[in-house]
C-alpha positions as a LaTeX table, in Angstrom:
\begin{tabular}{lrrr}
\hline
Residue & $x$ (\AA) & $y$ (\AA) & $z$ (\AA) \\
\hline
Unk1 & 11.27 & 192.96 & $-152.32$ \\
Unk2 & 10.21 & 189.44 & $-152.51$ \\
Unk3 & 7.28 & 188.21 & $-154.66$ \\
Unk4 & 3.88 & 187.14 & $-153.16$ \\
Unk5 & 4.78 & 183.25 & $-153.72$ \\
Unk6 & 8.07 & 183.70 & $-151.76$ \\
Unk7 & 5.92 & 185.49 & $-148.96$ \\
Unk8 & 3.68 & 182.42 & $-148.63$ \\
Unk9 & 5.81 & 180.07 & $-148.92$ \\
Unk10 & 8.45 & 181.62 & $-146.10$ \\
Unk11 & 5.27 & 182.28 & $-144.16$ \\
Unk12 & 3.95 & 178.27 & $-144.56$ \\
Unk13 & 7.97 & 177.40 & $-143.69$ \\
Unk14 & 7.88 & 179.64 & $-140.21$ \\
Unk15 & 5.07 & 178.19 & $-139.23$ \\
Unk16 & 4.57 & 174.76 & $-140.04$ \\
Unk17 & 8.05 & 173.82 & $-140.34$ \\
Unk18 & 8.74 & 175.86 & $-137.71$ \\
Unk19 & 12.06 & 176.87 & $-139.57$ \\
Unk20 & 13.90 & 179.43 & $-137.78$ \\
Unk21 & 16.03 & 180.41 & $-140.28$ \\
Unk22 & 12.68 & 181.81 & $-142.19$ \\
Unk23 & 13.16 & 185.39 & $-143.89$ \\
Unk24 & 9.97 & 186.18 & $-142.25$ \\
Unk25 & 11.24 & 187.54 & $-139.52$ \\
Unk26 & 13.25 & 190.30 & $-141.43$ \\
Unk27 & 10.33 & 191.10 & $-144.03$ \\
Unk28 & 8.00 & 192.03 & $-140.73$ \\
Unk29 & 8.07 & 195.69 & $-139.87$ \\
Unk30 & 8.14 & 195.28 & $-136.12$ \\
Unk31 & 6.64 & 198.35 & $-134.39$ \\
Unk32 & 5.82 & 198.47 & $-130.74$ \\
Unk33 & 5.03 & 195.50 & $-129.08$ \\
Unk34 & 5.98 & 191.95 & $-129.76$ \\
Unk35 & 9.11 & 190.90 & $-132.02$ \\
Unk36 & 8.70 & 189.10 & $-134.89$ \\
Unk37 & 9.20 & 186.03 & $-134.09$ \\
Unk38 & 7.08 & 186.34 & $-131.42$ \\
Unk39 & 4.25 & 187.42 & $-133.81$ \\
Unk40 & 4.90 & 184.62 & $-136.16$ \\
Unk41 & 4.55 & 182.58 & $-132.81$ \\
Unk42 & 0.92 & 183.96 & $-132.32$ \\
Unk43 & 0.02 & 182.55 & $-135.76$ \\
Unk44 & 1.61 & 179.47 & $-135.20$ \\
Unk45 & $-0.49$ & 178.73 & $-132.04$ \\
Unk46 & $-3.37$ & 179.05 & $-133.98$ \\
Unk47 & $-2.47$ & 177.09 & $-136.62$ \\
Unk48 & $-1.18$ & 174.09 & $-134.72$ \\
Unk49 & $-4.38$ & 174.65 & $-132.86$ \\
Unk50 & $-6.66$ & 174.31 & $-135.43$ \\
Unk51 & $-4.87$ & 171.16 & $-136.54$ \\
Unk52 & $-4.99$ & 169.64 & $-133.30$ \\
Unk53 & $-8.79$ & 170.05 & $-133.33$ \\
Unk54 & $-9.22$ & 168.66 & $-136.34$ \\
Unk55 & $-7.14$ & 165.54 & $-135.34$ \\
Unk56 & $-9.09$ & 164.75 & $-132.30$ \\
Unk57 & $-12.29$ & 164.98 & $-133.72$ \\
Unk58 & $-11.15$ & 162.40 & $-136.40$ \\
Unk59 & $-9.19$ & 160.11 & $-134.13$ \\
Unk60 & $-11.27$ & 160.00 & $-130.44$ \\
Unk61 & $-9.93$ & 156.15 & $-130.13$ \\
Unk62 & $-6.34$ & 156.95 & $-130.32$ \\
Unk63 & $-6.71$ & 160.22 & $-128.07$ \\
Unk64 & $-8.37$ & 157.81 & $-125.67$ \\
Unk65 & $-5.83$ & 155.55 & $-125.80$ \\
Unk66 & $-2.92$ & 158.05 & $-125.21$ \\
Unk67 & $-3.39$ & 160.69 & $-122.91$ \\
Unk68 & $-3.35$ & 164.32 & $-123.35$ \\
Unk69 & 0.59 & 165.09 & $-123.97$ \\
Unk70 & 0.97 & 162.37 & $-126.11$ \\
Unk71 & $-1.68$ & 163.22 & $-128.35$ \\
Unk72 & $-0.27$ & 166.47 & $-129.06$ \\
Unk73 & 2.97 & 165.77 & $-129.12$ \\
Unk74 & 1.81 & 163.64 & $-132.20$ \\
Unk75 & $-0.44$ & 165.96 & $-133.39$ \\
Unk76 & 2.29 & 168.69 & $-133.65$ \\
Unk77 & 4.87 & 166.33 & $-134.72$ \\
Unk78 & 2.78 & 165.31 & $-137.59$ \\
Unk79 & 1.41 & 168.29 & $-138.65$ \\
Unk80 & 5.19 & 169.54 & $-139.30$ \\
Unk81 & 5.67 & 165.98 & $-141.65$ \\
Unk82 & 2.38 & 166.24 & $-143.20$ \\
Unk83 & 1.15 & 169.66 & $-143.68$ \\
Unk84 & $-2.14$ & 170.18 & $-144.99$ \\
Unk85 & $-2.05$ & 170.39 & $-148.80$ \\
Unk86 & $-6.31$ & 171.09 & $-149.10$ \\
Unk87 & $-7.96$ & 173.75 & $-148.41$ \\
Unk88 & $-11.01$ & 171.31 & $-146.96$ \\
Unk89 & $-9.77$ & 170.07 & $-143.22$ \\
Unk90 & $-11.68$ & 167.11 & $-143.88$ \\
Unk91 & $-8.88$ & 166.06 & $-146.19$ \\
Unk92 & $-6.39$ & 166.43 & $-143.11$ \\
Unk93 & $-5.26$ & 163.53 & $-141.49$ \\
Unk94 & $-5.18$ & 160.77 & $-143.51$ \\
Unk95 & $-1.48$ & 159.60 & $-143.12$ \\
Unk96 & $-1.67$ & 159.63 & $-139.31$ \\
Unk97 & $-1.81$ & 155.88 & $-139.22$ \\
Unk98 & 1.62 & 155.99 & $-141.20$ \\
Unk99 & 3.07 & 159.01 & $-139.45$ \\
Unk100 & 2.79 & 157.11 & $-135.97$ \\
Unk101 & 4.51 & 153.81 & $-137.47$ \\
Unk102 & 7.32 & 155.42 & $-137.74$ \\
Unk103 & 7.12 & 158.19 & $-134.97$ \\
Unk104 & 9.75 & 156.59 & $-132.05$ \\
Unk105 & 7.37 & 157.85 & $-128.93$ \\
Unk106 & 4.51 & 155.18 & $-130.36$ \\
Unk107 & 6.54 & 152.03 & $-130.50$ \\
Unk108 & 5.06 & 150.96 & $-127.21$ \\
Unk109 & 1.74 & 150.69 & $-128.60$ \\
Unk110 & 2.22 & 149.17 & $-131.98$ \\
Unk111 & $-1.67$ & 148.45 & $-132.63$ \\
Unk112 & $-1.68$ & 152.45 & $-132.32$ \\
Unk113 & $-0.88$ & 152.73 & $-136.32$ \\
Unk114 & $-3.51$ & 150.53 & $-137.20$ \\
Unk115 & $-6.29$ & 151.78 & $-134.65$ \\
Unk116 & $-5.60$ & 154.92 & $-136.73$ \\
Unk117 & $-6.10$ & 153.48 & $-139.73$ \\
Unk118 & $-9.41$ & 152.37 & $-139.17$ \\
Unk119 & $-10.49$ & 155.84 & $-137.92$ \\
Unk120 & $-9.57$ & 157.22 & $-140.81$ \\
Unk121 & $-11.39$ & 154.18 & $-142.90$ \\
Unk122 & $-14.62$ & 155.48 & $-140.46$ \\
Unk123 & $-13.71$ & 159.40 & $-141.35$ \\
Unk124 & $-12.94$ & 158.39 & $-145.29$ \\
Unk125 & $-16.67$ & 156.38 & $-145.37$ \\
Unk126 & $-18.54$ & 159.27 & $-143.93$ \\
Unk127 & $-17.93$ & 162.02 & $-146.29$ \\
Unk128 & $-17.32$ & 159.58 & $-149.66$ \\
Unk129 & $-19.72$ & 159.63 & $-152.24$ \\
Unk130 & $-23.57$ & 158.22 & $-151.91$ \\
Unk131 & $-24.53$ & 155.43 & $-154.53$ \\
Unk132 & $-27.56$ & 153.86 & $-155.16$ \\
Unk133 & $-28.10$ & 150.24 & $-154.22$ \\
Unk134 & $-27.72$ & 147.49 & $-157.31$ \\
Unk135 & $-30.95$ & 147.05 & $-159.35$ \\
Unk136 & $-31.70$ & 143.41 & $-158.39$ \\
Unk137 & $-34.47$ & 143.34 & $-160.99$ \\
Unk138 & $-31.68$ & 143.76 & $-163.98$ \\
Unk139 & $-29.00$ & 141.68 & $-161.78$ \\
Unk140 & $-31.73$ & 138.98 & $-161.31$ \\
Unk141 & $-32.74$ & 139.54 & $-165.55$ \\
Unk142 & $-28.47$ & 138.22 & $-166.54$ \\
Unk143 & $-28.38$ & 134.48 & $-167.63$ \\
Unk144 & $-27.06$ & 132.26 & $-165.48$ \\
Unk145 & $-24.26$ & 131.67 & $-168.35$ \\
Unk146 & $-23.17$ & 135.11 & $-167.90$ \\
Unk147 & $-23.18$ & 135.33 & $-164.37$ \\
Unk148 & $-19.21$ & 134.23 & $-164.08$ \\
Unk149 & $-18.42$ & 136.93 & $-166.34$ \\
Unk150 & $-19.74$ & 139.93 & $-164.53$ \\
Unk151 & $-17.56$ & 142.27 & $-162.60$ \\
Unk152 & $-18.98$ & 144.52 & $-159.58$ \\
Unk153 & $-18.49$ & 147.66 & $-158.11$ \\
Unk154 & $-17.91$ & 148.36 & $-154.23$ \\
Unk155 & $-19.97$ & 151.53 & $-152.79$ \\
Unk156 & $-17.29$ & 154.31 & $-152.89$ \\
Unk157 & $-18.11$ & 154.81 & $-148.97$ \\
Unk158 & $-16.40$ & 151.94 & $-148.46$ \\
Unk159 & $-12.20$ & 150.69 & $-146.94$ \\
Unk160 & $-10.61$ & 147.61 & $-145.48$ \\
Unk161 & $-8.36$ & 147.71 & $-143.19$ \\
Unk162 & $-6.25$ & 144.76 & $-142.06$ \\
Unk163 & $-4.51$ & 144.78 & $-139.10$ \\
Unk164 & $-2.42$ & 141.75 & $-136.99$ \\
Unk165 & $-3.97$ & 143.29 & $-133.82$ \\
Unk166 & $-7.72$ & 143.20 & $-132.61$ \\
Unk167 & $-8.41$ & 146.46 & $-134.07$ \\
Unk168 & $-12.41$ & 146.39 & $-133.94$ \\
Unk169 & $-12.34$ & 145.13 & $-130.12$ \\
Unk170 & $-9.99$ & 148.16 & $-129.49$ \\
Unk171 & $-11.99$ & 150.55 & $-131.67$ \\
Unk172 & $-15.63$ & 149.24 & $-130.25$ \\
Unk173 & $-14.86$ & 149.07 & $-126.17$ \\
Unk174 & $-13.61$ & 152.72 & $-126.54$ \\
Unk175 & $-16.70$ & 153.82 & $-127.69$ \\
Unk176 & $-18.84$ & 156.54 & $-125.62$ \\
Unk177 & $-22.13$ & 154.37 & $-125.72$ \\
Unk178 & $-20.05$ & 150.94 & $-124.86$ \\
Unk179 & $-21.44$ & 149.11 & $-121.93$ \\
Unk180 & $-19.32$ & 145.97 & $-120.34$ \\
Unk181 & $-16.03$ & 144.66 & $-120.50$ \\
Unk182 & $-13.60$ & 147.13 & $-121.73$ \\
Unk183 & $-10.47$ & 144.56 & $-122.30$ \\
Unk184 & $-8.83$ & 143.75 & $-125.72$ \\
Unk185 & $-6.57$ & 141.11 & $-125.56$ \\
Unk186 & $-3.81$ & 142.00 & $-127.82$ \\
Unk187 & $-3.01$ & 138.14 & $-128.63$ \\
Unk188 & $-6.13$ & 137.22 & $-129.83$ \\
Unk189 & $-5.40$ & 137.41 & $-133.30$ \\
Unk190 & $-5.33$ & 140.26 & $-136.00$ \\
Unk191 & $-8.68$ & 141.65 & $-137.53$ \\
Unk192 & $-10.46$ & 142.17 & $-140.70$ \\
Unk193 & $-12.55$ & 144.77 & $-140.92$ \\
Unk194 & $-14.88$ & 146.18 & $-144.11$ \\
Unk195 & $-15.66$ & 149.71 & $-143.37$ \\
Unk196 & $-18.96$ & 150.83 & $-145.09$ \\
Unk197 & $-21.41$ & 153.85 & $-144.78$ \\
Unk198 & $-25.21$ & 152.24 & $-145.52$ \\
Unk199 & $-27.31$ & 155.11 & $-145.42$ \\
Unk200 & $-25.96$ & 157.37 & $-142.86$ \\
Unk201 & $-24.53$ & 154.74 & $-140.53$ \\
Unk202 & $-20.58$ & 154.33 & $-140.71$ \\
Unk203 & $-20.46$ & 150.91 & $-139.95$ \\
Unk204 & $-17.75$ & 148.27 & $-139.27$ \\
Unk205 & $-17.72$ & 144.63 & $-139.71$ \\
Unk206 & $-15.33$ & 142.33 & $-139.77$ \\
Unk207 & $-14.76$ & 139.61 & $-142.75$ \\
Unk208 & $-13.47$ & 136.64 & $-142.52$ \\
Unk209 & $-10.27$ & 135.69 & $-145.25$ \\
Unk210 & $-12.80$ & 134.16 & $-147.89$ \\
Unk211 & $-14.64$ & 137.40 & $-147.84$ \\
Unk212 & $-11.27$ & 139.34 & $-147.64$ \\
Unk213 & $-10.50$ & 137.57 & $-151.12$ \\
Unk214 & $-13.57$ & 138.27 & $-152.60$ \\
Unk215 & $-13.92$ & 141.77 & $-151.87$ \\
Unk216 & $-10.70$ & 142.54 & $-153.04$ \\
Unk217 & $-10.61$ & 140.60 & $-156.07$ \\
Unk218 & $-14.03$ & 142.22 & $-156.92$ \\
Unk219 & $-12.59$ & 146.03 & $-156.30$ \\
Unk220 & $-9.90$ & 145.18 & $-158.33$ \\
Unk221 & $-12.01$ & 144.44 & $-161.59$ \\
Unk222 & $-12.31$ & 140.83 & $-161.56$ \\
Unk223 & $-14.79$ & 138.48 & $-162.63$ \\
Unk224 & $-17.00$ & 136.91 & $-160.39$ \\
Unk225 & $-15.19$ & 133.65 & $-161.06$ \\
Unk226 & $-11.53$ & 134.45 & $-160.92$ \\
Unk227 & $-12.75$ & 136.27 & $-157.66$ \\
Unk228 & $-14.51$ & 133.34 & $-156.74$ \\
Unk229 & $-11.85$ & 131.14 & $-156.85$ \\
Unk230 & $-9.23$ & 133.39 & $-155.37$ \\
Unk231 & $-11.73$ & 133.20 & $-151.96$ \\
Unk232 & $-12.00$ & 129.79 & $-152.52$ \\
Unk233 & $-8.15$ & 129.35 & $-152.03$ \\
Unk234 & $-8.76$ & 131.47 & $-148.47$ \\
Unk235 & $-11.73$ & 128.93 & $-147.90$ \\
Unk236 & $-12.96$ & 126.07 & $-149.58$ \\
Unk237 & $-15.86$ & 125.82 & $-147.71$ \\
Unk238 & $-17.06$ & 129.68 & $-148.57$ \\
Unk239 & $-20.63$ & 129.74 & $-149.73$ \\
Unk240 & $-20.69$ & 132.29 & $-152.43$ \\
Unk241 & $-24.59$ & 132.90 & $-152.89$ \\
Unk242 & $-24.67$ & 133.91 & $-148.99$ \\
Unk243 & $-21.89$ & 136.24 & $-149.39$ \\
Unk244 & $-23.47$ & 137.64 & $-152.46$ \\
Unk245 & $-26.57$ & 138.26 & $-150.83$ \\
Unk246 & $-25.03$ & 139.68 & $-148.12$ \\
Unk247 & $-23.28$ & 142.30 & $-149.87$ \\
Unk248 & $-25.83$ & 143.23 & $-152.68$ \\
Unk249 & $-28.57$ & 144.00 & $-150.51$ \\
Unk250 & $-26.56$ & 145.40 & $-147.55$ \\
Unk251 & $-25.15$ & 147.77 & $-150.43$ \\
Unk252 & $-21.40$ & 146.34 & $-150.21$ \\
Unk253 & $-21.92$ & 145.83 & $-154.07$ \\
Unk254 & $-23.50$ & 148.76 & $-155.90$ \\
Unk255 & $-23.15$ & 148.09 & $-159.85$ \\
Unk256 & $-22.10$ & 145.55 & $-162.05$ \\
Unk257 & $-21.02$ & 145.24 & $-165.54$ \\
Unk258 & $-20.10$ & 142.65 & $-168.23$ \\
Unk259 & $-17.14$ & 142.94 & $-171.01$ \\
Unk260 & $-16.60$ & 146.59 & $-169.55$ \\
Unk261 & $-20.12$ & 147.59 & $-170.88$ \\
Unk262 & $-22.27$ & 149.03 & $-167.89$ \\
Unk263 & $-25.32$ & 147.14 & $-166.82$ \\
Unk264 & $-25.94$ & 148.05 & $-163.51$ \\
\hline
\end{tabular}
């Protein structure tokens, strides 16, 4: 008699994997009606139907931009490579954008990886953690001496997602409230694009490489002034105080600290 683990974990194989050489099918008592397999098959529907669900409501761009057998071709497809390993859906999904960079059926649309990538950025904002905006009265209290040293935080609710295709075009003329012009031109250049929950508005902007820099230097624990001058090396002409400005009160930048001693 096999163990409860080897029970689950033949049952996850039959249906996910859809492995057909599962056990499962001679551990089920069949009585009248349907066959094993064919039960197993009724719980696989489901499953692969739940996924499915879950997938389009997380990625409404790239359904629109595939029709209907495509989608779940993919959807199926992936859900067999990447099988949920959470117990909360909202963690399902993430490696789409990878998944369809290497799936053969998508290398006709080869902004389609990216486009998914950003929906997940949107999906990832929306449920991370809130933080409070930066206290400007202490930020505004540090000596201008000091103000080189400081390292900042970036709201957890917040991605970047680079991409050589026009990724926010594509994302922003397939949305249901877009009026006008729904064209992307695919050779207009790649896109940018800081993904950011401010209150509870997912939004998207794009940066330009200066602000790229900075950003990323800043996320990755660097002082204002080695961050500074990596953007500066993007673009000499990038006005740090704007940018600053920009992203503290928008709530890009949420804490700072000095010497790894929290201040903010």
């Amino acid at each position: 008699m096999p163990s409860l683990l080897e029970l689950q974990t033949e049952f996850a194989r039959a249906l996910v994997a859809r492995d057909e050489r599962s056990l499962m099918t001679e551990w089920i008592v069949a009585g009248r009606g349907l066959a094993p397999d064919e039960r197993i098959g009724v719980y696989r529907n489901n499953v692969f139907s739940n996924y499915r669900a879950v997938l389009r409501e997380v990625y409404p761009v790239v359904l629109a931009l595939v029709d209907e057998p495509f989608f779940k071709g993919a959807a199926d497809a992936y859900v067999s490579t990447y099988p949920s390993r959470s117990g909360n859906l909202n963690d399902f999904g993430g490696e789409l954008g990878d998944f369809l960079a290497g799936w053969p059926p998508a290398r006709q649309l080869p902004y389609l990886p990216d486009v998914a990538r950003l929906e997940w950025a949107v999906e990832h904002a929306f449920h991370a953690a809130e933080a409070p905006l930066l206290d400007l009265t202490t930020l505004a209290a540090v000596a201008q001496e000091v103000l080189p040293g400081l390292h900042f935080a970036l709201h957890p609710a917040s991605r970047i997602v680079r991409s050589p295709y026009p990724i926010l075009r594509i994302w922003q003329v397939n949305q249901p409230d877009f009026n006008g012009d729904r064209s992307a031109n695919l050779d207009a250049g790649g896109d940018t694009v800081l993904v950011i929950r401010r209150g509870a508005t997912v939004e998207l902007e794009r940066l330009s490489p200066g602000e790229l820099e900075l950003l990323q230097a800043l996320a990755a624990d660097l002082t204002l002034a080695q961050a500074h001058a990596r953007a500066l090396e993007a673009d000499p002409a990038l006005d740090l105080t704007e940018l600053l400005r920009h992203h503290v009160l928008d709530g890009t930048l949420v804490a700072f600290h000095h010497d790894k001693e929290a201040t903010a």
